[in-house]
C-alpha positions, -999 to 999 in steps of 0.1 A, spaced: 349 262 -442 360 227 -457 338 200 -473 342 169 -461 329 136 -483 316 107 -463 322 74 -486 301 48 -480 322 26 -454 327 -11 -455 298 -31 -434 321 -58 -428 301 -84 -448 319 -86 -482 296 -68 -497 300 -40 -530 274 -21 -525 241 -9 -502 209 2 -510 196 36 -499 164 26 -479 155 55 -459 172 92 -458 170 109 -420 187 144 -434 183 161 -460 206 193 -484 208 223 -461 202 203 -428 228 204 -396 245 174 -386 264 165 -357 289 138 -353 274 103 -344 241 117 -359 221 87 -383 222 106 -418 205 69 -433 197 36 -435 216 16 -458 204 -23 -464 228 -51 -477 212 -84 -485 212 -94 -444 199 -63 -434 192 -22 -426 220 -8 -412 223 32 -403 249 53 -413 263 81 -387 278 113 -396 315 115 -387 318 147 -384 294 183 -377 283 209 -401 257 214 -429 249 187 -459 254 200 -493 251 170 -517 235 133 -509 244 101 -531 206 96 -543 173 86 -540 160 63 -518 160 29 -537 195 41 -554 223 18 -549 256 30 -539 292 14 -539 314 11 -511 342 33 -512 321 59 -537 304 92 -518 277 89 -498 270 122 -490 292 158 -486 289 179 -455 302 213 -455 325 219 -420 342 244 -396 377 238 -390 396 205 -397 381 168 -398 394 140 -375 422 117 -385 396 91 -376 372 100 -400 402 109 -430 415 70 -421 380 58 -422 373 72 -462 405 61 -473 397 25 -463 367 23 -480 382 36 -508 409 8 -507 386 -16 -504 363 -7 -529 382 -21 -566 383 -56 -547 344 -60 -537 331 -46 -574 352 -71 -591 337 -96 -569 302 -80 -573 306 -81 -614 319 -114 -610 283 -128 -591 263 -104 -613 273 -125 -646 271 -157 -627 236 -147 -625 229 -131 -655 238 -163 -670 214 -181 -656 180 -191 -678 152 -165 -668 119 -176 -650 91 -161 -664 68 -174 -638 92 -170 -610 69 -151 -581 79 -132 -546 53 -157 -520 48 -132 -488 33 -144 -458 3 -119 -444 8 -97 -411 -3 -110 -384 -39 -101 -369 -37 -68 -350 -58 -62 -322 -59 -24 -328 -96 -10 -343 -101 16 -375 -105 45 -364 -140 58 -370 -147 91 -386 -162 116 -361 -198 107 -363 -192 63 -364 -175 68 -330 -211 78 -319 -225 47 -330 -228 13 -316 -204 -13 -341 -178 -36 -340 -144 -35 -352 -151 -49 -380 -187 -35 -386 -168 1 -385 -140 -15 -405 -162 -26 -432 -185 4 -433 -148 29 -439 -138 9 -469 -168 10 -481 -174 48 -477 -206 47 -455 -219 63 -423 -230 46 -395 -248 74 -383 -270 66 -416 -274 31 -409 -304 22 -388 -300 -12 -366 -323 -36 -362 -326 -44 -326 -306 -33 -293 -291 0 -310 -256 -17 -322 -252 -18 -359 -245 -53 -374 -230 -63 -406 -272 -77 -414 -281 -37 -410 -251 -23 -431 -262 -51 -461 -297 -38 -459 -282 -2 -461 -262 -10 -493 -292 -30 -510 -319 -4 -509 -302 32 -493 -324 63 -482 -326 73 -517 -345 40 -532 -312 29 -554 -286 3 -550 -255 9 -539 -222 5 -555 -202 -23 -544 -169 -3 -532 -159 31 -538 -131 31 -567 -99 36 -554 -75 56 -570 -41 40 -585 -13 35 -569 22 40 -578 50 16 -548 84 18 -555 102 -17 -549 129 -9 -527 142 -22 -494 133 -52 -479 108 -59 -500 133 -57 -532 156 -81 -517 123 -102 -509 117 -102 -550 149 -106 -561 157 -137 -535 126 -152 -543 131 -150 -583 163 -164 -575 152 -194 -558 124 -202 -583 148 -196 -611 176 -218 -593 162 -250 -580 139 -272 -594 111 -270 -560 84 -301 -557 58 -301 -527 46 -325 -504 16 -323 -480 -2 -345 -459 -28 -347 -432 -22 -351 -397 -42 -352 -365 -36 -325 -338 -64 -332 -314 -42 -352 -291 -12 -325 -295 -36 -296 -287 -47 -313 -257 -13 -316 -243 -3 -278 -254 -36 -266 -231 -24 -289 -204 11 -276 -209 0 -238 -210 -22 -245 -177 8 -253 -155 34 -228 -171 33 -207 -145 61 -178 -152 72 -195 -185 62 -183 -219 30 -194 -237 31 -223 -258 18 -216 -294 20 -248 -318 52 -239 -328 76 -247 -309 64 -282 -306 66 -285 -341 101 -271 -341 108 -303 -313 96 -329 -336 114 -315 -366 149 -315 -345 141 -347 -335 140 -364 -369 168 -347 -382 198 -369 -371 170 -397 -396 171 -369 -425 204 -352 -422 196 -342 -464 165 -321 -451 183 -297 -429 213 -285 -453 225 -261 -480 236 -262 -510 264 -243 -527 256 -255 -566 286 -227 -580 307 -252 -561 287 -284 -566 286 -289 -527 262 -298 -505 266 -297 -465 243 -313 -440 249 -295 -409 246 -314 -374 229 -280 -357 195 -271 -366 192 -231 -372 161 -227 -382 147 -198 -398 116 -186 -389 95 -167 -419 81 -135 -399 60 -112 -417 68 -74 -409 54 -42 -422 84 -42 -446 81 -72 -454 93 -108 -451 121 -119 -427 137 -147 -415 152 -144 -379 171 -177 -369 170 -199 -340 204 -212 -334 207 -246 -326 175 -254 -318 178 -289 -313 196 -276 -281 164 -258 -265 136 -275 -247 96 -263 -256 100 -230 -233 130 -219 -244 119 -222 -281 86 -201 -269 110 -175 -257 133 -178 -285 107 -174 -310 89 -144 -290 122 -126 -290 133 -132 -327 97 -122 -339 94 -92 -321 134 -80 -330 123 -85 -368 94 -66 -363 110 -35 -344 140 -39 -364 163 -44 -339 175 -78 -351 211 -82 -352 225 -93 -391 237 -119 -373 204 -135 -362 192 -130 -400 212 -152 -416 233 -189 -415 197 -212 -411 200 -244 -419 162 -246 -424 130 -231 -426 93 -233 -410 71 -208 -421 33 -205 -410 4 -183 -420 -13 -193 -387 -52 -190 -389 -44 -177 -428 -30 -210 -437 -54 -227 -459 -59 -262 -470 -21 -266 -483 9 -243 -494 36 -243 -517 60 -225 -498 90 -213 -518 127 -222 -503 149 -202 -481 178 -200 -506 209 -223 -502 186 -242 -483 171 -273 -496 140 -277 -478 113 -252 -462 80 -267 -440 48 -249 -438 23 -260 -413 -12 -249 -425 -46 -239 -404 -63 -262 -380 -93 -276 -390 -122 -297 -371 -135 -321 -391 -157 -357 -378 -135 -389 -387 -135 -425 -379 -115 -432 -349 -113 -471 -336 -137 -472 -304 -114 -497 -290 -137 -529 -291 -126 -537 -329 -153 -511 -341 -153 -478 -350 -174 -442 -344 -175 -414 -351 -159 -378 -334 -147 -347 -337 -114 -341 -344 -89 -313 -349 -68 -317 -381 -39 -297 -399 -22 -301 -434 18 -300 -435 34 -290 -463 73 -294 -475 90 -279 -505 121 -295 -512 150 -289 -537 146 -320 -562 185 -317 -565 193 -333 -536 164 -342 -520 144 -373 -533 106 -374 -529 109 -407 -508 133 -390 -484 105 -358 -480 78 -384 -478 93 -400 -453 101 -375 -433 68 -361 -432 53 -392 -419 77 -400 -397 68 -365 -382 33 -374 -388 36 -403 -363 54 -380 -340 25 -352 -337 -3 -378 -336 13 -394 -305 29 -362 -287 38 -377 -256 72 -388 -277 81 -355 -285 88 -348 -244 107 -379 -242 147 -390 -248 
C-alpha cells in the first residue's frame, strides 16, 4: 500500500487557485482512475477534477467554498502497487508551476486591495425564467380542483384545499382561498404567512464570483444610465409574420432582432462595443461583436457569448441563443463560450419593469437591458395631417455605460439611433 497525493493541476487559464464548489467522494470512499472526485471553479467556470489513479481517499483539501492553490494537495488516495509515470509527471508540473501563478495572484490581490471600497456596491441578479412545471400538492390538494398557482399559493401559505370550499363549478379560485384566510372555520382571521424559519446560504460558487465581479465593477467604473421609450408594435408584427413562415427554423423571440440592430450600429459607435484594460490605461474597440448574453441559472448568473454576431442572420442568432442558454443552464458550456464578449444584452423578459440599471459586464464599457412590453394608447398621425388615437405596444431600453470612456451623447445617440431602427423594422432585414 502507497499514498498517492493528487495536487491540484494547472487548468490552463493562468490561474493560482480554484474554488472547491462541489465534492463527489468523500474520506473512506473507492475511486477508480478517470473517476470525477470534484468540481473546481476558476473565475470562467466549473471544471471536474478526475482521479488519476484507483484506491481509497484518506484526506480531502477542504470544505466546499475552500480555496485551493495550484500545485498544493487536493486530495490523498491510499493505493495498491505503483502509480503511473503519467500521473507522477502530472503533480510535479503543477508543482513547478505553482511559485509563478501565486506571485502573480498576490500581485492582482494588492492591485485590488488598493482600490477605494464601495460601500453601496451590490451583486444585480436577473430572476429565473418562468417554469412551466406545477407545486406539487400535498396528498389531499391533489384531490381538489385549483390551478397552479391557486395550489401554489395555498402551499406557501400553509392551507388545505380540501378545507377551502369554492364558490361555483367545484374548482377552487384565488376569490375562495381569500375568503378562507379572512374568516376560517373557526370564526378568526388568519395570519398572513406562516413564519419561516432562518436561513443560513453559504456564498460559494458561481454565485461568489457573481458578488465579487459585481463589487468589482461598481467599485471600478464610474456607471451612468440611459433609457428611453420606443415603439415595438410595428416590430412585433413583423416577428409574428416572421415566426408564421419559419417553417423548420427556430422561433424568433425579440432577441435576436434586437441583437441585429445593435450589430448594425456598431461600425457608428465602435466606443460602445469595447473593453477597457484601465491597469494599462488602454482601451480596445473591437471590429467583432461577442456579445454576452446575461442568462439566469439555478446557480446563478452567467454570461455565454455569441461570437461574432454581426456575422449571423435573425435564425442563426435564434439558434445561437437557444444553444448558449440551455449549455449555461445544464452546465455544459465550454470556458471558452463564457468569456472574451465585447458586449452585453441582458433581459428580465416579462420581469423587466419600467427601466433598469443594469450593472456592466467587467472590462466592458457598456451593457443594454431591454425592459417589458407594455400596451399603452398614444397619438399616432392618421395620415391626413391629424392625429387619433390607438393602441400601441411599447418597451423601455436601458444602457449603462462606463462614464470613462463613454460620453453620455455617444450613449444617447446610440440609443436613438437604434430607436429609429426598431420603430421602422423593415431596415433591420436590409444591407
Amino acid at each position: 500500500m502507497s499514498r498517492f497525493i493528487f495536487d491540484m493541476p494547472d487548468i490552463g487559464e493562468g490561474i493560482a487557485e480554484a474554488e472547491i464548489v462541489s465534492w463527489h467522494v468523500a474520506v473512506g470512499d473507492t475511486v477508480s482512475e478517470d473517476q470525477e472526485i470534484v468540481d473546481m471553479m476558476t473565475d470562467k467556470a466549473t471544471v471536474p477534477m478526475e482521479s488519476p489513479v484507483n484506491g481509497t481517499v484518506i484526506e480531502v483539501a477542504g470544505a466546499e467554498g475552500d480555496m485551493v492553490a495550484i500545485g498544493s494537495m487536493l486530495v490523498v488516495v491510499e493505493v495498491d502497487g505503483d502509480v503511473s509515470q503519467e500521473a507522477i509527471e502530472q503533480n510535479e508540473a503543477a508543482a513547478e508551476l505553482a511559485p509563478e501563478l501565486a506571485d502573480a495572484q498576490e500581485e492582482k490581490a494588492a492591485n485590488i486591495s488598493a482600490q477605494p471600497a464601495d460601500e453601496n456596491s451590490v451583486t444585480e441578479v436577473a430572476p429565473a425564467p418562468p417554469r412551466n412545471d406545477a407545486v406539487t400538492p400535498d396528498a389531499g390538494a391533489r384531490k381538489v380542483l385549483a390551478s397552479p398557482a391557486v395550489r401554489q399559493r395555498a402551499k406557501e401559505l400553509g392551507v388545505d384545499l380540501a378545507e377551502v370550499k369554492p364558490a361555483g363549478e367545484g374548482r377552487v379560485r384565488h376569490s375562495d382561498l381569500d375568503a378562507f384566510l379572512t374568516y376560517n372555520a373557526g370564526g378568526g382571521f388568519a395570519a398572513a404567512a406562516r413564519t419561516r424559519d432562518d436561513e443560513v446560504v453559504k456564498v460559494i460558487g458561481l454565485r461568489k464570483r457573481i458578488a465579487q465581479n459585481m463589487a468589482a465593477s461598481k467599485r471600478n467604473i464610474p456607471h451612468f444610465s440611459y433609457v428611453e421609450e420606443v415603439d415595438v408594435t410595428e416590430l412585433e408584427v413583423m416577428r409574428a409574420d416572421l415566426n408564421a413562415h419559419r417553417g423548420e427554423k427556430p422561433k424568433l423571440t425579440m432577441m435576436p432582432l434586437l441583437i441585429t440592430a445593435i450589430c448594425k450600429l456598431i461600425p457608428q459607435f465602435p466606443m460602445i462595443n469595447a473593453r477597457f484594460d484601465d491597469e494599462a490605461g488602454v482601451v480596445t474597440r473591437h471590429g467583432a461583436v461577442h456579445l454576452g448574453m446575461a442568462t439566469q441559472t439555478d446557480g446563478g448568473l452567467m454570461v455565454p457569448v455569441i461570437r461574432d454576431a454581426q456575422t449571423l442572420n435573425v435564425w442563426q442568432l435564434a439558434r445561437a441563443i437557444g444553444r448558449l442558454a440551455s449549455a449555461a443552464r445544464d452546465g455544459s458550456a465550454k470556458s471558452e463560450e463564457l468569456s472574451g464578449s465585447t458586449l452585453t444584452l441582458t433581459s428580465l423578459g416579462p420581469l423587466g419593469g419600467v427601466a433598469t440599471t443594469p450593472v456592466i459586464n467587467r472590462p466592458e464599457v457598456a451593457i443594454i437591458g431591454p425592459n417589458r412590453i407594455i400596451e399603452r394608447p398614444m397619438f399616432v398621425a392618421d395620415g391626413i395631417g391629424g392625429e387619433r388615437i390607438e393602441k400601441r405596444k411599447l418597451m423601455n431600453i436601458s444602457i449603462s455605460c462606463d462614464h470613462r470612456v463613454v460620453d453620455g451623447y455617444d450613449a444617447a445617440s446610440f440609443i436613438q439611433e437604434f430607436k429609429k431602427l426598431i420603430e421602422t423594422p423593415v431596415l433591420l432585414l436590409s444591407d
